[in-house]
C-alpha positions in Angstrom: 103.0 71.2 91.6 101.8 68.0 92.3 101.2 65.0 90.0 98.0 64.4 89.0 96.4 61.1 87.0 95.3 60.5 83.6 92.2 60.8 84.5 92.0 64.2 86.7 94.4 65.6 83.7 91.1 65.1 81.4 88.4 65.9 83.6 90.1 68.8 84.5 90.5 70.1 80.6 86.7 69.0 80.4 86.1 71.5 83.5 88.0 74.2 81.6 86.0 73.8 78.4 82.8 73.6 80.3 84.0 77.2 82.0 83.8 78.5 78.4 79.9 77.9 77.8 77.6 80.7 79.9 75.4 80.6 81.7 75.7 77.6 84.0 74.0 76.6 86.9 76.2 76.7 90.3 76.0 74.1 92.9 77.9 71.1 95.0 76.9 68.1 96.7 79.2 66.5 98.8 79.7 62.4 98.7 78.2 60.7 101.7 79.1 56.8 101.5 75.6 54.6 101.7 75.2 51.1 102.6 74.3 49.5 98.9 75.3 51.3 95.4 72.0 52.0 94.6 71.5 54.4 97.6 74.7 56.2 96.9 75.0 59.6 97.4 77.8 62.0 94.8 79.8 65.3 94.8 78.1 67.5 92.4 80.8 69.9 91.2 79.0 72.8 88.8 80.0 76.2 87.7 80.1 78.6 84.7 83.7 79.4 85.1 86.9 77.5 86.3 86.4 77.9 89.5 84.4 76.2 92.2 84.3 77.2 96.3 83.2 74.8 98.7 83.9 75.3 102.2 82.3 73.0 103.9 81.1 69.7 102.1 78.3 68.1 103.5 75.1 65.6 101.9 73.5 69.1 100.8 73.5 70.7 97.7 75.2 74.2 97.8 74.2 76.5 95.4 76.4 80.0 94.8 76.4 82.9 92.7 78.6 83.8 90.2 81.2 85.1 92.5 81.0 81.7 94.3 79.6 82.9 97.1 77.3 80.7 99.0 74.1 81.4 98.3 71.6 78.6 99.8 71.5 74.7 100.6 69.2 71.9 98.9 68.8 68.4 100.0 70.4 66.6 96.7 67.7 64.2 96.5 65.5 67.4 95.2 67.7 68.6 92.4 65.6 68.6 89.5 66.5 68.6 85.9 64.7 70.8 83.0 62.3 68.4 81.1 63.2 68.1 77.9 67.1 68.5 77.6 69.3 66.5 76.0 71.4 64.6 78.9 75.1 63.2 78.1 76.4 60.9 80.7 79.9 59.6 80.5 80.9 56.9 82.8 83.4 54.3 82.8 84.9 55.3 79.3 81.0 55.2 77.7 78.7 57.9 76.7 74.9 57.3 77.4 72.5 59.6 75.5 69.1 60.9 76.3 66.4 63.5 77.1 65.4 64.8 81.0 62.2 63.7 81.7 59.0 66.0 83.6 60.0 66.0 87.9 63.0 63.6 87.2 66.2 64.5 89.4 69.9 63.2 88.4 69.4 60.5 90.9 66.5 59.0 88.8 67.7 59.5 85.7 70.8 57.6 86.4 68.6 54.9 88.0 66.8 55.1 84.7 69.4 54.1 82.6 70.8 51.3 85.3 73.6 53.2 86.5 74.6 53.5 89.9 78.0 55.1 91.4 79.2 53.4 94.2 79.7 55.3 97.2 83.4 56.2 96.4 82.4 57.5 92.7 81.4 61.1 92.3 79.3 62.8 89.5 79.8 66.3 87.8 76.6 67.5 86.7 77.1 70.7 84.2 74.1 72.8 82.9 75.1 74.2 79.6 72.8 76.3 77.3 73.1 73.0 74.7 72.2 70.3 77.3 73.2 68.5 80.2 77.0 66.7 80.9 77.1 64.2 83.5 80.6 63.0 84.5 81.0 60.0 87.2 84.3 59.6 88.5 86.4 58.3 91.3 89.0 60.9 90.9 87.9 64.7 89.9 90.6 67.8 89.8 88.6 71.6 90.4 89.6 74.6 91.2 88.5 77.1 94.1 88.7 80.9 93.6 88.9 83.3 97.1 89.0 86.5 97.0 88.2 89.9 99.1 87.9 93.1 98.4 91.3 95.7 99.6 89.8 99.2 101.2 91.6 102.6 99.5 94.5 103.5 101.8 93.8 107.0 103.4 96.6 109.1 102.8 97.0 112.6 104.0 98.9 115.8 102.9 99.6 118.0 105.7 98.7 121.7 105.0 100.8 124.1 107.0 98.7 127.2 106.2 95.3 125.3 107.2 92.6 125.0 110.4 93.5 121.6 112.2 89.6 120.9 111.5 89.8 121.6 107.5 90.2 118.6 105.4 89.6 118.1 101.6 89.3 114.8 99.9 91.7 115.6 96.9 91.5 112.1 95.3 88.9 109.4 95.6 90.2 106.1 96.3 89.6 103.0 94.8 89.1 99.3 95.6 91.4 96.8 95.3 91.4 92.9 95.1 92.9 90.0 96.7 92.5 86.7 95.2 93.5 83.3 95.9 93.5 80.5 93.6 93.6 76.4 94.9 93.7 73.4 92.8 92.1 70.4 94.5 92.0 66.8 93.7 89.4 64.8 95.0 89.8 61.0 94.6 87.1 58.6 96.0 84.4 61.4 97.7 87.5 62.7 99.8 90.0 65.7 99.5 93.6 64.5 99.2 95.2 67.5 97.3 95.2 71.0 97.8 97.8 73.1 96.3 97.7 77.5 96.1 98.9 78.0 92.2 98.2 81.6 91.8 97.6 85.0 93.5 96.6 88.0 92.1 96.7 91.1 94.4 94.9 94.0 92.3 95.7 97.3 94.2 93.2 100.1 94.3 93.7 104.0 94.1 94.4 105.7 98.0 91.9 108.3 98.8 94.1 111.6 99.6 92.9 114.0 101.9 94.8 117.7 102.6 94.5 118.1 106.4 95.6 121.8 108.3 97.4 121.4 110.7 97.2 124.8 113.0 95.5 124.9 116.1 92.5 127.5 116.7 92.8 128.8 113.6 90.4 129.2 110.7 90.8 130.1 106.8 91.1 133.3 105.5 87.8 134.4 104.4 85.6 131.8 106.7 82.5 133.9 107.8 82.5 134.8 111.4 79.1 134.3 113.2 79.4 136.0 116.5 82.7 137.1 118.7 81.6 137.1 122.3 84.4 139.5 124.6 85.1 138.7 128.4 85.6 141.4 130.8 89.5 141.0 130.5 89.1 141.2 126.9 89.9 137.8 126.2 86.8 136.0 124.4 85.6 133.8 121.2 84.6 134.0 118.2 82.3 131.1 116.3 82.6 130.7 112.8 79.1 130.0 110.7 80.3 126.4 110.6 80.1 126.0 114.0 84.0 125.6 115.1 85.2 128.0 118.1 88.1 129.9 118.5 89.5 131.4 121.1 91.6 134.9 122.0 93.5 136.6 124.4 93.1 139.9 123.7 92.0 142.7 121.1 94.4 145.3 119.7 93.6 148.6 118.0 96.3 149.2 115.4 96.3 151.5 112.2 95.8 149.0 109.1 97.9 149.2 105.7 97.7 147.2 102.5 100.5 145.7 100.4 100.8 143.3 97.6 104.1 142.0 95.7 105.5 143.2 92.4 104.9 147.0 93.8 108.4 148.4 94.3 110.5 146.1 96.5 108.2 143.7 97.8 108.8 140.4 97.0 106.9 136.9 97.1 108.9 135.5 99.8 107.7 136.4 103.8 110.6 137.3 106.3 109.3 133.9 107.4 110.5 132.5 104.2 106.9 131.3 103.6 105.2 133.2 100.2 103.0 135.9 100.3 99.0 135.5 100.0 95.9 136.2 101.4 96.1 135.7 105.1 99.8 137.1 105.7 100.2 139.8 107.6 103.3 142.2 107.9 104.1 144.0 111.5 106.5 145.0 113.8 108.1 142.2 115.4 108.8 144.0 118.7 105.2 145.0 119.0 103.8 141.7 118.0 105.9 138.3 117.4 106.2 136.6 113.8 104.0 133.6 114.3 100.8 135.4 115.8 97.5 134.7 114.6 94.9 137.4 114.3 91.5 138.1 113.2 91.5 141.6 111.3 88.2 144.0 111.0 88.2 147.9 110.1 86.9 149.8 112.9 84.4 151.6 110.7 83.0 148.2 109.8 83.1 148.6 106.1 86.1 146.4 105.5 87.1 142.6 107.1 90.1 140.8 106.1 89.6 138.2 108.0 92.2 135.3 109.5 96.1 136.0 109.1 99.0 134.9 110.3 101.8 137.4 111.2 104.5 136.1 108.8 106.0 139.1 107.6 107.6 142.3 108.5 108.7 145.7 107.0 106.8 148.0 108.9 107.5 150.2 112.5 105.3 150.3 115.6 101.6 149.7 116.2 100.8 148.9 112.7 99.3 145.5 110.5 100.2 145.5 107.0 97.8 143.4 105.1 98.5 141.5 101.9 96.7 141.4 98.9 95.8 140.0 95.6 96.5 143.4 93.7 97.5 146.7 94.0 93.8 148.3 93.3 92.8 146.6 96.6 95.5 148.0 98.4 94.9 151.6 97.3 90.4 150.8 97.9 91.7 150.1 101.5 94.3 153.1 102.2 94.9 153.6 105.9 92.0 152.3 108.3 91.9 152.0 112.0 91.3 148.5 113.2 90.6 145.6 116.1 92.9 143.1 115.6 91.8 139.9 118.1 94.7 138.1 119.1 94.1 134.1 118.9 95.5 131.8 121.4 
């Protein structure tokens, strides 16, 4: 930390106690030198909180919101006070009292009560709910604030058992904030400090989206709009949200139903994956573990949908389907049906 006067050691408490009062105007005008005193021009450092941003000074007026964002330029020659405010103007160790008159900017006012800063003196003009502060200095200490707002990280679990297309925004993410603090000293209308004295780095929530990850695939129970056959029974079949997949043939295999906890059936596939809706058990000579399939009942009154052959326990030309309960298993008995073979 670099030293800092007297002087910018007190204005810069003043600053601070000024942040405390609401509701203060926000604005800056740069020091441009003039030929005679009286035609002097000042740095106008204003704001309702500790800290000030300025990025480029120039003989305009910069006004800025609350954030201390720039907001618009004045010529400083046009900045009016309120009529009828009580005005406190400390220079050179003195306090001068009085009221703002009608149309009467800071430059008349100070011309007013005869005083004039000379081209290397700057004033602080402060708008506080209880009147106006005036503060003429060579030497003032501020403080400017950066900052930008941090996007959510995107992070994504990887679902094994889901379409590469399906994704599912499990958590929301949140902003963060970066923010930069810089004390500045200003001595005689020019820059001559700048130090960074704090950082604050506010991290937000990451938005987590599951993702599948198998290829021409769909979920279980998505609807099926149309399946479309070739003439070497290869074909497609569009789902009702538009997404097309492809296979290379279509089986007819006699369909059974089983679910765990009946007999010896565990949770745990053959593929060491567990059990659930979309598994299907079959003969791995007739058809490799791995396969994925879309099962219908030939007699049209029963469709279980997508499935993955993960499973085995069964001989020959037959799909054993898993599900939920043993009720549904007995509803669907033995049923012939086309099992499509995706790519």
């Amino acid at each position: 930390m670099f030293e800092r006067s007297k002087k910018a050691a007190l204005l810069m408490k003043r600053l601070i106690a000024v942040a405390a009062v609401p509701a203060l105007s926000i604005l800056a005008l740069s020091l441009a030198p003039h030929p005679t005193d009286n035609d002097a021009s000042a740095l106008y450092v204003v704001t309702d909180d500790a800290y000030v941003h300025v990025d480029e000074l120039t003989a305009d007026v910069f006004l800025t919101d609350s954030s201390a964002e720039l907001v618009s330029r004045e010529n400083g020659n046009d900045l009016l006070l309120t009529a009828g405010q009580t005005v406190e103007v400390m220079y050179q160790d003195t306090v001068v009292s009085t009221v703002s008159q009608e149309d009467e900017t800071v430059s008349q006012l100070l011309s007013r009560l005869d005083i004039h800063p000379s081209p290397l003196e700057m004033v602080s003009v402060a708008f506080l709910d209880s009147g106006i502060e005036v503060n003429i200095a060579s030497e003032f200490v501020f403080y400017e604030h950066n900052s930008r707002v941090t996007e959510p990280e995107v992070v994504y679990q990887y679902n094994y058992q889901k379409p590469d297309w399906y994704e599912n925004v499990i958590q929301e993410g949140t902003s963060g904030e970066y923010s930069e603090t810089y004390e500045i000293i200003y001595q005689d209308g020019m820059e001559t400090a700048r130090q960074l004295i704090d950082v604050v780095d506010t991290k937000g929530e990451p938005t987590i989206i599951e993702k599948g990850t198998i290829a021409n695939f769909a979920n279980n129970s998505d609807p099926v709009a149309a399946i479309d056959t070739n003439a070497d029974g290869s074909g497609t079949i569009t789902l009702e949200n538009g997404q097309v997949l492809t296979f290379k043939e279509a089986r007819t295999m006699k369909g059974t139903a089983y679910t765990a906890g009946e007999g010896k059936v565990g949770t745990v596939t053959a593929s060491g994956t567990t059990v659930r809706l979309g598994v299907v058990a079959v003969d791995r000579k007739v058809m490799p573990l791995g396969t994925k399939v879309y099962v219908v009942s030939n007699d049209g009154m029963y469709t279980y949908g997508f499935a993955i052959a993960e499973d085995t326990g069964v001989r020959g030309n037959i799909i054993d389907l898993y599900m939920n309960s043993y009720n549904e298993c007995i509803q669907f008995g033995v049923r012939d049906c086309t099992v499509y073979v995706l790519d």
